[in-house]
C-alpha positions in Angstrom: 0.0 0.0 0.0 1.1 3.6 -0.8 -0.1 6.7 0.5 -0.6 9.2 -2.8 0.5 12.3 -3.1 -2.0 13.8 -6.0 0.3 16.7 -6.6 2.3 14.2 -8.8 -0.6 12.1 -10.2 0.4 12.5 -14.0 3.8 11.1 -13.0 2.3 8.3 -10.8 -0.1 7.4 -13.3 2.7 6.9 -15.9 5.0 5.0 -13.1 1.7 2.9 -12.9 1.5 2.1 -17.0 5.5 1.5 -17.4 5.0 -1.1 -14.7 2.5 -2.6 -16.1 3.9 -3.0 -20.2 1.7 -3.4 -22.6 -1.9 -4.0 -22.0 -3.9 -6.8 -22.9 -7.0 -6.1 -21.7 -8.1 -3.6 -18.3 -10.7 -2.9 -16.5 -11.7 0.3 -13.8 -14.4 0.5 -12.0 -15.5 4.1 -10.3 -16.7 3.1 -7.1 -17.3 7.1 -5.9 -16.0 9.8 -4.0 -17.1 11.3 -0.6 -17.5 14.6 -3.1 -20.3 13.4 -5.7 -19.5 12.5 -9.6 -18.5 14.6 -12.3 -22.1 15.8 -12.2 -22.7 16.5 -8.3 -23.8 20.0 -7.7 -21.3 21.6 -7.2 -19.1 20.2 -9.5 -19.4 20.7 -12.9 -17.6 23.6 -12.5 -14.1 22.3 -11.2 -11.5 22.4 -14.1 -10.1 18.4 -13.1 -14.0 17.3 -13.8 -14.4 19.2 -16.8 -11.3 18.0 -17.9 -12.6 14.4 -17.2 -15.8 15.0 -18.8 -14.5 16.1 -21.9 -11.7 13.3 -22.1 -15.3 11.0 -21.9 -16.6 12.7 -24.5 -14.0 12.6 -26.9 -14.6 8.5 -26.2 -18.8 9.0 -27.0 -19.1 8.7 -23.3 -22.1 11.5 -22.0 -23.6 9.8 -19.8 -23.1 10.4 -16.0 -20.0 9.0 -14.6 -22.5 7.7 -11.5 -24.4 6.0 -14.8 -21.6 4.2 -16.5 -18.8 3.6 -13.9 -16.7 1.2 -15.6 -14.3 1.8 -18.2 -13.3 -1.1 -20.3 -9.9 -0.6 -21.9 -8.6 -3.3 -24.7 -4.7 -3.9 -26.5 -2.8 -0.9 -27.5 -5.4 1.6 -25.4 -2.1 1.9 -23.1 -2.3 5.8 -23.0 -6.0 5.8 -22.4 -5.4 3.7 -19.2 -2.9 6.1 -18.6 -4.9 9.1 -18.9 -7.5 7.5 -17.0 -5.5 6.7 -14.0 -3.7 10.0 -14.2 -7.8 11.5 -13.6 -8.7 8.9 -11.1 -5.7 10.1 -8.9 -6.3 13.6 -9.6 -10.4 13.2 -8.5 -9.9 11.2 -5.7 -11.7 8.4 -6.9 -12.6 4.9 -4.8 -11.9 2.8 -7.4 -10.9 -0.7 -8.7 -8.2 -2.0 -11.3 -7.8 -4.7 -13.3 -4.9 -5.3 -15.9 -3.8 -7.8 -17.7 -1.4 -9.5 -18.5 0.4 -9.8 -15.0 -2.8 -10.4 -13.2 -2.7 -6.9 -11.7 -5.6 -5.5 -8.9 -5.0 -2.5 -7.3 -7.8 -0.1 -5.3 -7.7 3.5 -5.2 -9.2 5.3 -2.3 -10.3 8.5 -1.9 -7.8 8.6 1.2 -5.3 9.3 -0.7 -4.3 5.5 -0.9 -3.3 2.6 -3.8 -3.5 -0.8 -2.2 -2.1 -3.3 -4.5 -3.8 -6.8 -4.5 -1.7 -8.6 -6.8 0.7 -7.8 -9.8 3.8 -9.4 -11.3 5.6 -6.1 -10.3 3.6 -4.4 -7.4 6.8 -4.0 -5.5 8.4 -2.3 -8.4 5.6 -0.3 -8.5 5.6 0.8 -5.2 9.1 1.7 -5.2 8.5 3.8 -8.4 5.4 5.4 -6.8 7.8 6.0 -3.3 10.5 7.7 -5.4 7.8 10.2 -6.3 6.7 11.0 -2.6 4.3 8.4 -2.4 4.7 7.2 1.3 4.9 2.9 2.1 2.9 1.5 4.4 
């Protein structure tokens, strides 16, 4: 487990794709924030969720992130899991990951918090992610 540091979340979230290589197939899953979705009162005006929503739209996505949670990513979408993580971090999503190949699960937490489940290189990653701030536990 790593405590985040969302000042560096681009960088993490690259440090997160190098370790996992090139995708097969991924899977994340926005589980919520304590703050709403990207279309909680409230909201819709922060620049991080407007940056989001339009990332979705330039996928087709307008629905409601509450309303379509999971983001299915398939081979060579590497930089769209990229981007996606980089926003999770950023949002303070609770959130699940699934990669493959390398049989990778991680959680996000709203906390400020990654837990890796499993991984081929979850200790590499963490040391990547500790070299950027990112605190061990």
């Amino acid at each position: 487990m790593c405590y985040i540091e969302p000042s560096t979340a681009t960088a993490a979230a690259e440090a997160l794709a190098a370790a996992f290589g090139p995708i097969r197939k991924a899977m994340v899953i926005f589980d919520g924030t304590p703050f709403g979705d990207d279309q909680s009162p409230g909201k819709t005006d922060w620049p991080d969720w407007r940056a989001f929503r339009e990332w979705r739209r330039a996928l087709s996505e307008a629905r409601r992130l509450a309303d379509a949670p999971a983001h299915r990513l398939e081979h060579g979408e590497d930089e769209r899991l990229r981007a996606l993580l980089e926003h999770a971090i950023k949002l303070g999503w609770d959130a699940r990951i699934l990669v493959e190949p390398g049989g990778w699960a991680f959680r996000l937490s709203h906390d400020d918090r990654i837990e890796f489940v499993s991984g081929a290189s979850r200790k590499q990653a963490a040391r990547a992610l500790a070299h950027l701030g990112w605190r061990r536990a």
